[in-house]
C-alpha positions in Angstrom: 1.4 12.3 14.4 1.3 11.6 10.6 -1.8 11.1 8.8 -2.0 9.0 5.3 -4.3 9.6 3.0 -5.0 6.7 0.2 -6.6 7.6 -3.2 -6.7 5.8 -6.9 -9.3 3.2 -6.2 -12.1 2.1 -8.6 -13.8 -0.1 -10.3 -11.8 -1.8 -13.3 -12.3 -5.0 -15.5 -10.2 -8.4 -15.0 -6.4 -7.7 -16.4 -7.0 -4.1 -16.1 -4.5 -1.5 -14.0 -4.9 1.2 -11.1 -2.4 3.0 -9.5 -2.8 4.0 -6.0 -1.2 6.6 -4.0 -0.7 7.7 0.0 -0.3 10.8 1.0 1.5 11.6 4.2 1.9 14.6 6.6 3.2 15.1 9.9 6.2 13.8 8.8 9.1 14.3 6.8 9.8 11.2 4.2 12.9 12.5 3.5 15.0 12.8 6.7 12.9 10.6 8.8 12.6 6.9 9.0 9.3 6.2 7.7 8.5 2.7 6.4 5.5 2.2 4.5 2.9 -1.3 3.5 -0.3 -2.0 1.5 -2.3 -4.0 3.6 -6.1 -5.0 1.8 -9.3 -6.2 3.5 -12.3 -8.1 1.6 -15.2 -8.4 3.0 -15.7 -11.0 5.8 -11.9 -11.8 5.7 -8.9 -10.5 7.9 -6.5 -7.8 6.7 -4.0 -9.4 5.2 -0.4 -7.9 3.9 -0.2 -7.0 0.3 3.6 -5.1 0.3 6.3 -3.2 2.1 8.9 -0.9 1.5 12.1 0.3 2.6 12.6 4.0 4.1 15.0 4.8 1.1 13.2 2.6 -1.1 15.8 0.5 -1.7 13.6 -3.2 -0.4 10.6 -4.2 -1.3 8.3 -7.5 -0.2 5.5 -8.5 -1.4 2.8 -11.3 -0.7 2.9 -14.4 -2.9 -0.2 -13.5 -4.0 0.4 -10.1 -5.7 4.4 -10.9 -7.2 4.8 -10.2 -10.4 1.6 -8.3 -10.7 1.8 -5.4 -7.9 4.7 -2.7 -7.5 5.6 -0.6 -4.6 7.9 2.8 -5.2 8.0 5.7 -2.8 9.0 9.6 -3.9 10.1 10.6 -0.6 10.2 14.0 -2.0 6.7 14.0 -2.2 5.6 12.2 0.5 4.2 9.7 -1.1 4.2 5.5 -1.5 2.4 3.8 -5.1 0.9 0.6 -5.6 0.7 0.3 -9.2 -1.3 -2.8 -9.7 -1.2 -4.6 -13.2 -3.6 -7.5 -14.3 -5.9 -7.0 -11.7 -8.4 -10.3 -11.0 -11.7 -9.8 -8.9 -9.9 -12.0 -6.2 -7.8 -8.3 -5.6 -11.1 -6.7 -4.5 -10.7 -5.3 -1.6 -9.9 -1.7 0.5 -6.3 -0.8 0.4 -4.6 0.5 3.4 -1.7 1.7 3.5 0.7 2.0 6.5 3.4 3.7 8.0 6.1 2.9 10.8 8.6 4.8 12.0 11.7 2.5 11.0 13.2 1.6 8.0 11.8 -1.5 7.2 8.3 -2.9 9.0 7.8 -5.8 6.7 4.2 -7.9 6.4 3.0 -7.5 10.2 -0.1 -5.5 10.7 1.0 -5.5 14.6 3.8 -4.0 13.4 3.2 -0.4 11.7 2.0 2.6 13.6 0.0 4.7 11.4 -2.9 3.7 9.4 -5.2 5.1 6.4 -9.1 5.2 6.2 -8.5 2.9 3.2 -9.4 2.9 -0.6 -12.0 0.8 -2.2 -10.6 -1.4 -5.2 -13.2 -3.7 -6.9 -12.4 -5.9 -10.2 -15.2 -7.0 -12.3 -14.8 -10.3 -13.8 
């Protein structure tokens, strides 16, 4: 069983940054296939994908919405998968999830990762 655990959320102006982590245990990043996502969920709208990343790191996808602006990177060392999130609009407020599946690569489908977080509350202020 691995549990994630999501922190780094807040409250920050339009254009402004956050960087959010997720913790993992129950599982070793490092010599175990473990892909990971950032899925986000507004209020009264569906979950929808936000990024994915490779077991070793090594691909990334991200939605149209968030290119250019959002970056995934994963210290396997650690245990841990980042969403650093740049020029953040209040259209990005949301909870964060992130998500694990034991493969190397799950890509954008919800249906498609195993493990889930409890989720982390981002809200932009315009």
């Amino acid at each position: 069983q691995v549990q994630l655990v999501e922190s780094g959320g807040g409250l920050v102006q339009a254009g402004g940054s956050l960087r959010l982590s997720c913790a993992a245990s129950g599982r070793t990043f490092s010599t175990s296939p473990m892909a990971m996502g950032w899925f986000r969920q507004a209020p009264g709208k569906e979950r929808e994908f936000v990024g994915a990343i490779s077991w070793r790191g090594g691909t990334t996808l991200y939605a149209d919405s968030v290119k250019g602006r959002f970056t995934i990177s994963r210290d396997n060392a650690k245990n841990t998968v980042y969403l650093q999130m740049n020029n953040l609009k209040p259209e990005d407020t949301a909870v964060y999830y992130c998500a694990a599946a034991q493969k190397s690569f799950s890509g954008s489908s919800p249906e498609s990762y195993d493990y889930w977080g409890q989720g982390t509350q981002v809200t932009v202020s315009s």
